[in-house]
C-alpha positions in Angstrom: 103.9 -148.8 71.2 105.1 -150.1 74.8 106.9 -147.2 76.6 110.3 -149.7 77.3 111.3 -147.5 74.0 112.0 -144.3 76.4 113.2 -146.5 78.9 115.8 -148.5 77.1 117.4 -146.6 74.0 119.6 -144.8 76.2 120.8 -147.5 78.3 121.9 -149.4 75.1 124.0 -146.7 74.4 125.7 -146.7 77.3 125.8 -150.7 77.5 127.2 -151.7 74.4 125.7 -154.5 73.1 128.4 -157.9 73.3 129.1 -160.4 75.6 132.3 -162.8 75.2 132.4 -166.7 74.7 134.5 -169.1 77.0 137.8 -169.8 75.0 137.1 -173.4 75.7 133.6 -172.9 73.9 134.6 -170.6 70.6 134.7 -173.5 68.3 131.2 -174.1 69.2 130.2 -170.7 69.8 126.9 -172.2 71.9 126.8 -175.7 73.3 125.3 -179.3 72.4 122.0 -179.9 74.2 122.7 -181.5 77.3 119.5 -182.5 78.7 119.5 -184.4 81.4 123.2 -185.2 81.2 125.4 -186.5 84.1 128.7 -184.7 84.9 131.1 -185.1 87.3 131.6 -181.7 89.6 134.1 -182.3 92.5 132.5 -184.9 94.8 129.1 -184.3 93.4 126.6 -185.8 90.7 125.2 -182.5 88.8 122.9 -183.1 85.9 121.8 -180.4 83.6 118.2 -179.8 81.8 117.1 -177.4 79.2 117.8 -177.5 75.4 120.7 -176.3 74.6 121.0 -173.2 71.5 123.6 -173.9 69.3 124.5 -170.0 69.7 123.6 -167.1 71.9 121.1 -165.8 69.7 121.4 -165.5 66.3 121.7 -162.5 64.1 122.5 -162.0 60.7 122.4 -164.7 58.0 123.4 -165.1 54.2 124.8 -167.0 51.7 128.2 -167.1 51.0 130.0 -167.4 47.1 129.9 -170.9 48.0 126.7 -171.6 48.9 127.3 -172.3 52.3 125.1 -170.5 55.1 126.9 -167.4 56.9 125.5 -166.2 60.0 126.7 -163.8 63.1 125.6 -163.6 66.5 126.5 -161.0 68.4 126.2 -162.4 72.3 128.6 -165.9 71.5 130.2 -163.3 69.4 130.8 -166.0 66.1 130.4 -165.3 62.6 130.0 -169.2 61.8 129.8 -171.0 58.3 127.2 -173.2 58.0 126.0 -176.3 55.9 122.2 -175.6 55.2 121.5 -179.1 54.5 123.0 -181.0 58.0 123.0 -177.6 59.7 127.2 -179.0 60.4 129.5 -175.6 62.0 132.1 -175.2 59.4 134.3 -172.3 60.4 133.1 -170.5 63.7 135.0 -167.1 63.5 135.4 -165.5 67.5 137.0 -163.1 69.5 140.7 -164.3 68.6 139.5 -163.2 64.5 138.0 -160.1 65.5 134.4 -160.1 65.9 133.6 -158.8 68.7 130.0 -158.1 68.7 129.1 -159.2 65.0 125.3 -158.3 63.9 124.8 -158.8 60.4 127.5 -159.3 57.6 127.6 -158.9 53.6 130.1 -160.0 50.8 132.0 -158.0 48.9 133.1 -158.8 45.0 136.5 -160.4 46.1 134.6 -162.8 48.2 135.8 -161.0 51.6 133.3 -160.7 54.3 132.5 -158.0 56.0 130.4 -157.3 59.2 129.2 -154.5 61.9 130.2 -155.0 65.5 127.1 -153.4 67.2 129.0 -152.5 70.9 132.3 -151.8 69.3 130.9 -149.7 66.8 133.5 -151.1 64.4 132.9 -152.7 60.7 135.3 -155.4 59.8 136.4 -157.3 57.1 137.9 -161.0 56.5 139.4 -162.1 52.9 139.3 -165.0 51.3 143.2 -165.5 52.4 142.0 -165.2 56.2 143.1 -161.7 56.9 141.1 -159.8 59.4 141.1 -155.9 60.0 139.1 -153.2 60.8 138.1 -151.2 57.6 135.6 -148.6 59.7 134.1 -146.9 62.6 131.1 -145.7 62.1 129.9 -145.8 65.3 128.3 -147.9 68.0 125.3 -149.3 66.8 126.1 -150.7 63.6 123.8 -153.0 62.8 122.8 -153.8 59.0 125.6 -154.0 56.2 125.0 -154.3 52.4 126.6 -154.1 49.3 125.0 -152.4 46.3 125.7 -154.1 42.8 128.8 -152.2 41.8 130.5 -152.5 44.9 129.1 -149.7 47.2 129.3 -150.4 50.8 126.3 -149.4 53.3 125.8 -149.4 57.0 123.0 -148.1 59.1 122.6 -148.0 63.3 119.9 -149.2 65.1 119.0 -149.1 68.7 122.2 -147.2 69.6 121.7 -144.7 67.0 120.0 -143.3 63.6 122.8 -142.9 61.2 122.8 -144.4 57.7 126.6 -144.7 56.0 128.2 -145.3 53.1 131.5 -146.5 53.8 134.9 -147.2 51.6 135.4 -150.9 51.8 139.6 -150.6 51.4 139.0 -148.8 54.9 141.0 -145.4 52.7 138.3 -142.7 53.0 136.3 -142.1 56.2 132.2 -142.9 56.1 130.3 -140.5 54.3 126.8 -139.6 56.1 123.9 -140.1 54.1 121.3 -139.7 56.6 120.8 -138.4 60.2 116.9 -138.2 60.9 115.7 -142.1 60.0 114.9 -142.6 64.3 113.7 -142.7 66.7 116.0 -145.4 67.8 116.9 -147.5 65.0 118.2 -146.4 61.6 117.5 -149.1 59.1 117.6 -152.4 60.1 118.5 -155.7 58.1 119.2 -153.7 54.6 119.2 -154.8 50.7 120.1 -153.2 47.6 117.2 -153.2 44.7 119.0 -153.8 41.9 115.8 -152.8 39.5 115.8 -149.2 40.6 119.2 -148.9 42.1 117.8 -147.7 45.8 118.8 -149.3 48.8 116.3 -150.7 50.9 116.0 -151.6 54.3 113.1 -151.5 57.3 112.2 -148.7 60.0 111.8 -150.8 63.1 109.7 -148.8 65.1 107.6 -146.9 62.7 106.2 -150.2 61.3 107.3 -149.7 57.2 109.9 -150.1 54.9 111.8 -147.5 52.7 113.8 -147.1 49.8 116.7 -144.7 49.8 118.7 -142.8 47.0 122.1 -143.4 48.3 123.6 -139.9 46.8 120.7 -137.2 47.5 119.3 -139.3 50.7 115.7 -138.9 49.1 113.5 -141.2 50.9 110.4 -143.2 49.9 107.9 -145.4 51.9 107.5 -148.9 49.8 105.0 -150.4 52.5 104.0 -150.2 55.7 101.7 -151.7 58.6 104.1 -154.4 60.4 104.3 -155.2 63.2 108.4 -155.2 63.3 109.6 -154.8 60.4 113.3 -156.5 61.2 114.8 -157.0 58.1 114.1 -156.9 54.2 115.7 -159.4 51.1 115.0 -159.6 47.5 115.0 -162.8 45.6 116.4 -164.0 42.3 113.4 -162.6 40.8 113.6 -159.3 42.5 110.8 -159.3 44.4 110.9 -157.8 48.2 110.0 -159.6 50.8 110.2 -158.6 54.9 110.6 -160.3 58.0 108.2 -159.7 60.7 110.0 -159.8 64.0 106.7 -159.0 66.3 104.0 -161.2 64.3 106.9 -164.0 63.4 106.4 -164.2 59.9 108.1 -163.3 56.1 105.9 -161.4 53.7 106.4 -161.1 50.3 105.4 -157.8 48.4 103.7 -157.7 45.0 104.1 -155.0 42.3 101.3 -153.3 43.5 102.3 -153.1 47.5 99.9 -156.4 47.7 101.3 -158.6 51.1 101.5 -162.4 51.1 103.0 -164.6 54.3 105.4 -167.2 52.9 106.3 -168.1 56.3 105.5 -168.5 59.6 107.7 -169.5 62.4 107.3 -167.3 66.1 108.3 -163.9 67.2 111.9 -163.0 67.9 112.8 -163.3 64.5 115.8 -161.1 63.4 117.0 -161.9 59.4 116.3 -164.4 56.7 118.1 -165.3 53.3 117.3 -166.6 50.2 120.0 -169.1 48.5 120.5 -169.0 44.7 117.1 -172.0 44.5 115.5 -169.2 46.5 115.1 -171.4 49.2 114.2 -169.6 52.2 116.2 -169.4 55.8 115.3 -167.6 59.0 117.3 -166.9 62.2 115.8 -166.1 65.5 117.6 -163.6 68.2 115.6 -164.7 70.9 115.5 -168.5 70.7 119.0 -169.1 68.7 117.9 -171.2 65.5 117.9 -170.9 62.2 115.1 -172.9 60.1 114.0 -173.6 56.3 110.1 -172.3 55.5 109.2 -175.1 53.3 105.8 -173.3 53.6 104.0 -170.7 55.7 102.8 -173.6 57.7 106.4 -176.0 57.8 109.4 -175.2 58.9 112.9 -177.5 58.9 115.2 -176.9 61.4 119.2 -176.2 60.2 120.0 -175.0 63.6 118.7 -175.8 67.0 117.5 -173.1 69.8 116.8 -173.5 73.0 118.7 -171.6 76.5 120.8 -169.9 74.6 121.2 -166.9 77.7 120.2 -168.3 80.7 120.3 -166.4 83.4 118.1 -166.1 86.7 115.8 -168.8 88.0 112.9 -169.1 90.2 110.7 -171.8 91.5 106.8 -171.1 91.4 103.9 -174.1 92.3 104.3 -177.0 94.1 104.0 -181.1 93.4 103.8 -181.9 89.8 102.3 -177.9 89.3 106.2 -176.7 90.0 107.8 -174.6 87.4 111.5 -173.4 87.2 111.2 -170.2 85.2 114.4 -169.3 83.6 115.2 -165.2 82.6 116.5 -166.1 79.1 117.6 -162.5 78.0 114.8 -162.5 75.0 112.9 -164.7 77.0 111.2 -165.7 79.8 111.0 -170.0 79.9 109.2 -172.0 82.2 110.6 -175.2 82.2 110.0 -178.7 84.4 112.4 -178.6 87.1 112.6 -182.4 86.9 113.2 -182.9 83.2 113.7 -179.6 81.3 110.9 -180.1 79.1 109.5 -176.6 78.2 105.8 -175.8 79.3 105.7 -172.0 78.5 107.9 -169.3 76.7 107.3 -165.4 76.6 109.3 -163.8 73.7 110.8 -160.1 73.7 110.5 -158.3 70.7 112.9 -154.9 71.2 110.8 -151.9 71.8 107.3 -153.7 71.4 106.8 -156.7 74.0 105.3 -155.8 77.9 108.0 -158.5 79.3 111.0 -156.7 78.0 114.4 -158.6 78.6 115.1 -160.4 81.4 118.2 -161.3 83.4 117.6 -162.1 86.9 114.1 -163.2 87.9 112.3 -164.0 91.5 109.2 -165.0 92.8 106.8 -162.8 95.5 104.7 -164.1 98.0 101.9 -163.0 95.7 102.7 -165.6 93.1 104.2 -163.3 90.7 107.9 -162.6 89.4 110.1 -159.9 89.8 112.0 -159.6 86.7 115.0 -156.6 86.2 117.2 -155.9 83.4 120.2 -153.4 83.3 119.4 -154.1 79.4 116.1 -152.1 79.7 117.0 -150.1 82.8 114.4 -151.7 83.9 112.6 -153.7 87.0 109.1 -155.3 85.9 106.2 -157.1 88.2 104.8 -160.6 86.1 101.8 -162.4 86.2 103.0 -166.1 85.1 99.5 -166.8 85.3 98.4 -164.5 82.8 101.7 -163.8 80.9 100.6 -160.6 81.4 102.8 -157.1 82.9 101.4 -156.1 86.6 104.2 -153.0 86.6 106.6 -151.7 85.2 109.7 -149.5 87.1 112.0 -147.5 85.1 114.9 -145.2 85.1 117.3 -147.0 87.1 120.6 -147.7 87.1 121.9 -150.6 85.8 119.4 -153.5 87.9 121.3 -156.6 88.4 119.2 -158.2 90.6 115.6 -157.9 92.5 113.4 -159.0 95.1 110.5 -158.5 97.4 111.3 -157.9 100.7 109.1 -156.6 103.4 106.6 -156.1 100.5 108.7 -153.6 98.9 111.2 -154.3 95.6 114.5 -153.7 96.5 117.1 -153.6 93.1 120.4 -153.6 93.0 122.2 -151.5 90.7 125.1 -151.9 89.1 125.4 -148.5 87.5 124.6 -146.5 91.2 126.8 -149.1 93.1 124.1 -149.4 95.5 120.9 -151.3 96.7 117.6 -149.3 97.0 114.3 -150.3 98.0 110.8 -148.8 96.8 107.4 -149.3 97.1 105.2 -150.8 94.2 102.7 -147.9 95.2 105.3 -144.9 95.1 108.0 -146.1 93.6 109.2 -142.6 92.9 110.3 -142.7 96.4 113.5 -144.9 96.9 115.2 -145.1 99.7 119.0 -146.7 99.8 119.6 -149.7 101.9 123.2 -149.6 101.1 126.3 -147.3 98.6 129.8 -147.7 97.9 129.9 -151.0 96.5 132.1 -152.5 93.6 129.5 -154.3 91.5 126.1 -155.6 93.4 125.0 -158.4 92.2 123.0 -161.1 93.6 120.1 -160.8 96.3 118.4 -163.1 98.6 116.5 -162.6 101.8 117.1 -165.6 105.3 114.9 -165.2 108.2 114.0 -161.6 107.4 117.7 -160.4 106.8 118.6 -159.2 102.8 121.9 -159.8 101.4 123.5 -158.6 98.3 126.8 -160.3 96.9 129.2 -157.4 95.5 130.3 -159.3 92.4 133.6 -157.4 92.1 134.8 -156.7 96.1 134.3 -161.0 96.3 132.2 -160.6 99.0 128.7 -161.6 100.7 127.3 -158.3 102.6 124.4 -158.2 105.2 122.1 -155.2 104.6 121.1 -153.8 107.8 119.9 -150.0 109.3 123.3 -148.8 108.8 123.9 -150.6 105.5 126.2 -153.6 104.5 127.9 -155.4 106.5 130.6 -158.2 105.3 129.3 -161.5 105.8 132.0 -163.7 103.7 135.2 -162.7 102.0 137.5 -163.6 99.4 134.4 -164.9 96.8 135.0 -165.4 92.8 132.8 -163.3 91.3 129.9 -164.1 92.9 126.4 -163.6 91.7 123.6 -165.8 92.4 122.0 -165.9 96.0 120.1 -168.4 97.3 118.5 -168.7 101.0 117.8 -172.4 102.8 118.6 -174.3 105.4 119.9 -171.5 107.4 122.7 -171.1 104.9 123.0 -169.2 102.2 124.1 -170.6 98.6 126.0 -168.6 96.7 127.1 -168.8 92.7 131.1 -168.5 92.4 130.9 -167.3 88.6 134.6 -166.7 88.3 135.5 -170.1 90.0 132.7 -172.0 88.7 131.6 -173.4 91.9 128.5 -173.0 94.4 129.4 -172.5 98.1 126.5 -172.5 101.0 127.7 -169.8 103.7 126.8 -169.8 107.2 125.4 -166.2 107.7 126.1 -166.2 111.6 130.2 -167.4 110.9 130.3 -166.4 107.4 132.1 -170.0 106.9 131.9 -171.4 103.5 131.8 -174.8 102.6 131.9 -176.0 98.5 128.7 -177.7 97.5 129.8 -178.2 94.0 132.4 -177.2 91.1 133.8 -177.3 88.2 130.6 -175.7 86.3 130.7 -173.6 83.1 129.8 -170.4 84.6 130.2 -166.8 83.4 130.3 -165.7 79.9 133.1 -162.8 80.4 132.2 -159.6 79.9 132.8 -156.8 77.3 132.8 -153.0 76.4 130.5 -151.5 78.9 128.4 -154.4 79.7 128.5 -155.1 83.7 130.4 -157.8 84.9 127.3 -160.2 85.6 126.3 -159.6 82.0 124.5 -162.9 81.8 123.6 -163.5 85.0 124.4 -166.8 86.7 121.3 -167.1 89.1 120.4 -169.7 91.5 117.2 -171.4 93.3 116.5 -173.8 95.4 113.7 -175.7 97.2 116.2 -176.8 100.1 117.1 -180.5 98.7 117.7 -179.3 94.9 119.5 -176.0 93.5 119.1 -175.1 90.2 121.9 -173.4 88.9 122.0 -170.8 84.9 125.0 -172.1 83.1 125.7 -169.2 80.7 128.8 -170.7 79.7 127.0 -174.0 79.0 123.7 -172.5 78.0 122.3 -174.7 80.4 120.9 -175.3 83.8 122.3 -177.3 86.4 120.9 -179.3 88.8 122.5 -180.4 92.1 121.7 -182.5 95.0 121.9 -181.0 98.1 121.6 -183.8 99.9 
C-alpha cells in the first residue's frame, strides 16, 4: 500500500471533511455544463470550458420508499432526490436543511431519512413532514449508515476514525460502542444489513475484504477478501452480496461459495451503488461526480453527469497544438485543451492507494513536471505528466496551500504554519522559512526572479525577500490564485469574484475581469482556500478554476 496512508489520516482529522455551496447555487448543488459559454464579466468577454459535474462529488446513493434515487455528497453538501430514469434534481436538501457534510444516508421504517455528516461528526434525520434535527453525535468521521430489518440503526467511521455504533434513532439514548479495533483508518465503509443471517455487513477499506459483524457480541467474520478497495457492499432482492471496487472500478457479486463475478465496470473513484426493487443497478463516483446505470459489465447509462466538479489550480504545459491546461480537480488530476475543454487525460485518486494523491493547487517546473500539494494529504508531490507516474513525494507539512519551483528548490506555503518554507528535492528534511506570521498563505508565483505569496486572509499581495514579506498590494478579497506576466502580476479575488493584475513595483491594481463564481465558502476546520481558485496564464489568455461554477474560465487579456 502507498505510504499517503501515514501521511494523510491524521490531517483528515484535523481537516474535517466539508466544504459549503454558494447560496445562489444550493438548488443545484453543482452547475450545468458550461462549455464553451459566453458570459458577460464587467467590461469583458469570459468564456468557460470544462464539463461541468452536476455535484461536487458524489457519495452515498439509495432508493427511497418511492422509488426515487437518493444520494449525498458531502463537498456541494446536498442530499438530492433524483429521478433514475431522466436523471431530473427533485428536492436538493443544503446547508439551510442541515446537511452539512452528508456521506451516505439510510431510511428508517417511518420513511424519515437519515444521514452522517463526515466533518461535523453529526447523524441527522429528515421526516416525511420535512423536519430536520440532529438525532446523534457519534463522532467526526461518520461515514456509512444502515438500518437492520427491525429498525436497528448503525454507523461506522472511516478515514477520521475506527468506531462502529449503534445508535437510537429517536436521538433518546446515547450511541452504544460496538467496536473499537476495525482500523487502521477506516471503520467499515458503505454498510448493509444481511437479512439471511441477521449480521451486518460492510467493507474494510484498507485491508482489502469484507466482514460480517454480530451487532450485540461484536464477533467478527471475514466473508471475502482480495479487492483492491473495497468501498462499499449491497445485497439484492435475492440476498446475494455484492461489493464495489473503488480502486479496480468495478461491482462484484459473490456466490454461495465466496465465488467473485464483475457485473460492472465503470473507472476508479467509485464510492456506493444501489440496487432498486427491479434490481437494477446504480453507481456513484467521488471523484468524477456521476452516477450511471450498469446495463452490463461492459455498458453503462448515465443518470447523472461528472465532469470538474472541484476545480482548483491550473497549469499550462507544451506549446502549439501539444498545450495542455492541467486542472488539480481534488480526486483528480485533468488535462484538458486549453482552447476547447475537451478532456485528453485524467489521473484518478483512490484514498489511501493511488501515487497522485489529491490535488488542489498544481504548477509546472522547468523540468516539465508538476508540482502538485494538498493540505488534504499534508502533502506536496513532484509529477511526471508524461508518464502519469509520481517523481517524489514530500510529507508531513502543514497545511500546503500552494507550491512552486523556485531557484530549483519547492517552496510551499502552509496554511497550518502560517508561513512559506522552501526545501530542496534532494534534502527536503532541511527547510528553511522564507517568510512567518501570516494570516492564511495562499497563492504563489515567481516575476523576474522575485516570489510572492498572497495572504488569503490579511487581503494582501507580499514580496518574499532576505528578510521575509514585504506588502506589495493591500486591501485584496480573499485572494488566492497568482499569476506572473507582463511585468504584472494577476491575482484571483475569491471573495470578490474578480481578477486584478498588480504592478509589483507600485503595487497599483487595475480589474481585468469580474463578476466570476469564485470560492466555495469554507467549513469546520477546512482552510479558507479549501477549493482553491488557481490561475495561469500564457500572457494573452488566463485561465481561471471556478469552484463555485465547477468550471474554468477563460479571459482575454488583450
Amino acid at each position: 500500500m502507498f505510504s499517503r496512508l501515514a501521511i494523510g489520516i491524521q490531517t483528515r482529522v484535523r481537516l474535517a471533511f466539508n466544504t459549503a455551496c454558494l447560496g445562489a447555487l444550493t438548488l443545484l448543488a453543482g452547475c450545468d455544463p458550461q462549455d464553451a459559454d459566453v458570459v458577460e464579466s464587467g467590461a469583458e468577454r469570459v468564456r468557460t470550458i470544462g464539463e461541468s459535474a452536476s455535484f461536487r462529488g458524489i457519495n452515498g446513493i439509495l432508493f427511497g420508499p418511492g422509488g426515487d434515487l437518493y444520494l449525498t455528497s458531502v463537498v456541494t453538501p446536498a442530499v438530492a432526490r433524483v429521478d433514475p430514469e431522466s436523471g431530473e434534481i427533485l428536492d436538493n436538501w443544503g446547508l439551510d436543511d442541515g446537511a452539512q457534510s452528508p456521506d451516505d444516508l439510510a431510511f428508517g421504517p417511518d420513511g424519515s431519512v437519515y444521514w452522517t455528516d463526515i466533518s461535523h461528526g453529526d447523524v441527522s434525520m429528515r421526516t416525511p413532514a420535512g423536519e430536520n434535527r440532529v438525532i446523534a453525535s457519534p463522532g467526526v468521521g461518520v461515514n456509512p449508515i444502515t438500518f437492520s430489518d427491525d429498525g436497528r440503526l448503525f454507523v461506522s467511521q472511516c478515514f477520521m476514525d475506527t468506531n462502529l455504533f449503534e445508535l437510537d434513532p429517536a436521538g433518546e439514548q446515547e450511541p452504544r460502542l460496538i467496536r473499537d479495533d476495525l482500523g487502521p483508518g477506516c471503520g467499515l465503509n458503505g454498510m448493509d444489513w444481511g437479512s439471511v443471517d441477521g449480521r451486518l455487513y460492510g467493507p474494510r477499506w484498507f485491508r482489502g475484504e469484507v466482514v460480517s459483524v454480530d451487532v450485540d457480541s461484536g464477533e467478527i467474520e471475514t466473508v471475502a477478501s482480495g479487492f483492491g478497495v473495497p468501498a462499499a457492499v449491497k445485497f439484492n432482492s435475492e440476498g446475494v452480496l455484492h461489493v464495489l471496487d473503488s480502486l479496480r472500478g468495478e461491482v462484484v457479486r459473490i456466490g454461495e461459495s465466496g465465488s467473485k463475478e464483475v457485473v460492472a465496470r465503470v473507472q476508479p473513484g467509485l464510492d456506493n451503488f444501489a440496487f432498486d426493487t427491479d434490481d437494477r443497478l446504480f453507481i456513484s463516483s467521488f471523484a468524477d461526480g456521476f452516477i450511471v446505470e450498469a446495463l452490463s459489465p461492459e455498458e453503462n447509462r448515465v443518470v447523472l453527469e461528472g465532469g470538474l466538479n472541484m476545480p482548483g489550480g491550473l497549469a499550462l504545459i507544451g506549446t502549439g497544438d501539444a498545450a495542455r491546461l492541467v486542472v488539480a480537480d481534488f480526486f483528480a488530476l485533468r488535462r484538458l485543451d486549453p482552447e476547447t475543454g475537451d478532456v485528453t487525460g485524467v489521473v484518478r485518486d483512490v484514498i489511501g492507494f493511488s501515487e497522485i494523491g489529491t490535488s488542489m493547487s498544481v504548477h509546472a517546473t522547468d523540468e516539465g513536471q508538476l508540482v502538485l500539494s494538498s493540505w488534504f494529504d499534508n502533502a506536496v508531490r513532484l509529477w511526471d505528466p508524461a508518464t502519469d507516474s509520481l517523481v517524489q513525494i514530500f510529507g508531513e507539512l502543514a497545511a500546503p496551500i500552494d507550491a512552486v519551483q523556485f531557484e530549483g528548490n519547492i517552496v510551499v506555503s502552509q496554511w497550518g504554519a502560517g508561513n512559506v518554507i522552501s526545501f530542496s528535492p534532494d534534502n527536503p528534511e532541511e527547510r528553511r522559512v522564507l517568510a512567518e506570521g501570516l494570516s492564511g498563505p495562499a497563492g504563489l508565483s515567481v516575476a523576474n526572479g522575485v516570489l510572492y505569496v498572497a495572504d488569503n486572509l490579511a487581503g494582501a499581495l507580499l514580496r518574499i525577500g532576505d528578510s521575509g514579506a514585504e506588502p506589495v498590494a493591500e486591501g485584496l478579497d480573499q485572494p488566492e490564485g497568482l499569476a506572473a506576466a507582463n511585468g504584472s502580476i494577476y491575482v484571483v479575488e475569491a471573495g470578490a469574484g474578480r481578477v486584478v493584475e498588480i504592478d509589483p513595483a507600485s503595487g497599483e491594481s487595475t480589474t481585468v475581469t469580474e463578476g466570476l463564481e469564485l470560492q466555495v465558502p469554507p467549513s469546520g476546520a477546512f482552510p479558507n482556500t479549501m477549493l482553491f481558485n488557481g490561475i495561469a496564464t500564457d500572457g494573452e489568455t488566463a485561465w481561471v478554476a471556478g469552484d463555485a461554477a465547477n468550471t474554468v474560465y477563460v479571459i482575454d487579456l488583450d
